[in-house]
C-alpha positions in Angstrom: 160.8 -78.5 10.1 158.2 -80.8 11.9 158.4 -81.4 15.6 157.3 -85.0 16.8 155.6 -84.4 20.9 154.6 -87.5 22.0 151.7 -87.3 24.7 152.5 -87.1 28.4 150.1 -89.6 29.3 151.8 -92.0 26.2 155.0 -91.2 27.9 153.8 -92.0 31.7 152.1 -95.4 30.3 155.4 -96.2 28.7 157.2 -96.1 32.2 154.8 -98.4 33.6 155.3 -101.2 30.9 159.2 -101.2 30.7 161.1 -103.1 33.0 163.0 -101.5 35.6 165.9 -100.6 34.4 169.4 -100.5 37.5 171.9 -98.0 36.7 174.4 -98.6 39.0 176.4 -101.2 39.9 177.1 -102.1 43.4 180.4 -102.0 44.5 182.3 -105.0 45.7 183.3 -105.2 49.3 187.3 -105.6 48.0 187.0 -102.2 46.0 185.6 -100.6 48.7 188.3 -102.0 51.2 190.6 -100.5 48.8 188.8 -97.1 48.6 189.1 -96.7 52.7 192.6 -97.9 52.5 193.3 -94.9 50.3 191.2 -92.6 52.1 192.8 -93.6 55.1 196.6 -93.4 54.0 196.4 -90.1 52.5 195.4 -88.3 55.5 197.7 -86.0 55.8 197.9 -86.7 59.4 198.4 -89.7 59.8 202.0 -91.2 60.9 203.4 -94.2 61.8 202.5 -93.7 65.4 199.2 -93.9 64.3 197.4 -98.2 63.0 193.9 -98.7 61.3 193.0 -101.5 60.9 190.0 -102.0 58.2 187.1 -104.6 58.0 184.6 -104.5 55.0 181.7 -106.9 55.1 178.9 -106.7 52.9 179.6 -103.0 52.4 179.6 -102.8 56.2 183.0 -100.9 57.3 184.4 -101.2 60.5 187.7 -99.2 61.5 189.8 -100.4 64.3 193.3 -99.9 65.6 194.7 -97.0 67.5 195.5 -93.2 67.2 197.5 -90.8 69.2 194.6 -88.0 69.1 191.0 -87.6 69.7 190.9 -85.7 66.2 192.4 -88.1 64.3 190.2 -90.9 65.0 187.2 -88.1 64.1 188.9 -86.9 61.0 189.5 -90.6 59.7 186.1 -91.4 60.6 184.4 -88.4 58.1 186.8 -89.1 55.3 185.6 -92.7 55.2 182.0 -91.9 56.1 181.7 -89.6 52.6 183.0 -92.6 50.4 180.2 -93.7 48.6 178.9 -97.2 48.3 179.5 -97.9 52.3 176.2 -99.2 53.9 177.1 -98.5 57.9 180.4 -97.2 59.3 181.3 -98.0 62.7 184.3 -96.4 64.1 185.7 -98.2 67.0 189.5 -96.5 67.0 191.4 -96.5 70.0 192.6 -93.0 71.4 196.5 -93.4 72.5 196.8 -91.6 76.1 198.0 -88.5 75.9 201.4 -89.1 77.5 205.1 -87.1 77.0 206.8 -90.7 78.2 205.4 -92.6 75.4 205.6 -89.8 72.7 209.3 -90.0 73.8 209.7 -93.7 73.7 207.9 -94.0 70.2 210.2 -91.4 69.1 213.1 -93.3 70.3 211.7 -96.8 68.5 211.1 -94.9 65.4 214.8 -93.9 65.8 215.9 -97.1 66.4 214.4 -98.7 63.4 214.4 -96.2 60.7 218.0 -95.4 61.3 219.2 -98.6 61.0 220.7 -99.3 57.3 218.3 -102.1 56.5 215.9 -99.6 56.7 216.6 -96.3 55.0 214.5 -97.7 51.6 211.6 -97.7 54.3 212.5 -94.3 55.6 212.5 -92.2 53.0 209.2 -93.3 51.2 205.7 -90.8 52.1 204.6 -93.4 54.4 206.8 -95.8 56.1 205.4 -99.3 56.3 206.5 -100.0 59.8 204.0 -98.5 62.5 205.3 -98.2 66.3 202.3 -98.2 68.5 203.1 -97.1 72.3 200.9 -97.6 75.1 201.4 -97.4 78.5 205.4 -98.3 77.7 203.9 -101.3 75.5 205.2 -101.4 72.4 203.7 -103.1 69.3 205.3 -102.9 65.7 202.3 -103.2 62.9 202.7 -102.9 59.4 204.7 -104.9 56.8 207.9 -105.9 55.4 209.5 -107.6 53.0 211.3 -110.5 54.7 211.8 -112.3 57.9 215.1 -111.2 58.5 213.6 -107.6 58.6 210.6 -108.4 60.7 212.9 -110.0 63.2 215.6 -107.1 63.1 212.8 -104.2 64.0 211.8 -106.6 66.8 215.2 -106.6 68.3 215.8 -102.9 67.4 212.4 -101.8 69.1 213.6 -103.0 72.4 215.1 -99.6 73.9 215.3 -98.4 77.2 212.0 -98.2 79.2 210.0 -100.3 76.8 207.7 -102.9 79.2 207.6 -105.3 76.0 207.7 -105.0 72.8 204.7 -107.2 70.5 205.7 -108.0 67.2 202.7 -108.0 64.4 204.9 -107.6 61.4 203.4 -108.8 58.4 205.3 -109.8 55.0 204.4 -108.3 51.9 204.0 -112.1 50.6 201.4 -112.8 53.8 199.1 -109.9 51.7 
């Protein structure tokens, strides 16, 4: 059997007449939207007292909304930061105040809405669509649902006792 060894300097002069060849592709900004969506949702922390909010622009990621700990914003922040294909990551996430009145209200809204028979499909799947962000006794509702009628009725439900006002930014599916 004959071996064929072609010359390291033929092989070096070879490289320097081809073309350059790319052998990735660049990932669209919409994939990679959907990548820190997933990243995001399957945190295994992350409840629906918690709302990130995701903006991807020219592979630029920017993470808003708010959490109710310091490590969640951090531990949302490195999951996204190891997807590849982002070009910056800037994580501006809100920080809930640490407060046993609102934990108790949100727990109350969550109540509220979740209980309620028009509902119970939204309660029992891995992570509820409807989020219940308390502040300070402000309530806002974020997420989505499937119709008007049910964006309206968690708006009336999320009005307990001690809530200062309840903000409605209920999405429909459709709206998507």
């Amino acid at each position: 059997m004959r071996r064929f060894i072609l010359p390291l300097s033929f092989v070096a002069l070879l490289a320097l007449l081809l073309p350059p060849v790319t052998l990735s592709a660049q990932i669209t900004d919409r994939e990679l939207g959907d990548l820190v969506v997933d990243a995001v949702t399957r945190y295994p922390n992350f409840t629906i007292f918690d709302d990130v909010n995701i903006e991807v622009d020219n592979r630029n990621v920017r993470l808003t909304g708010r959490v109710t700990t310091p490590v969640k914003k951090d531990d949302i922040g490195k999951r996204v930061a190891k997807i590849d294909g982002i070009r910056t990551l800037t994580n501006d996430i809100g920080v809930l105040p640490l407060s046993p009145y609102d934990a108790e209200l949100r727990t109350r809204v969550a109540r509220a809405i979740y209980n309620h028979p028009s509902f119970w499909q939204y309660a029992s799947m891995a992570s509820p669509p409807i989020h219940i962000i308390v502040e300070n006794s402000h309530i806002v509702l974020t997420g989505r649902v499937n119709s008007e009628t049910e964006r309206m009725l968690a708006f009336s439900l999320a009005h307990v006792g001690g809530a200062l006002d309840v903000t409605n930014r209920l999405k429909l599916d459709r709206e998507r």
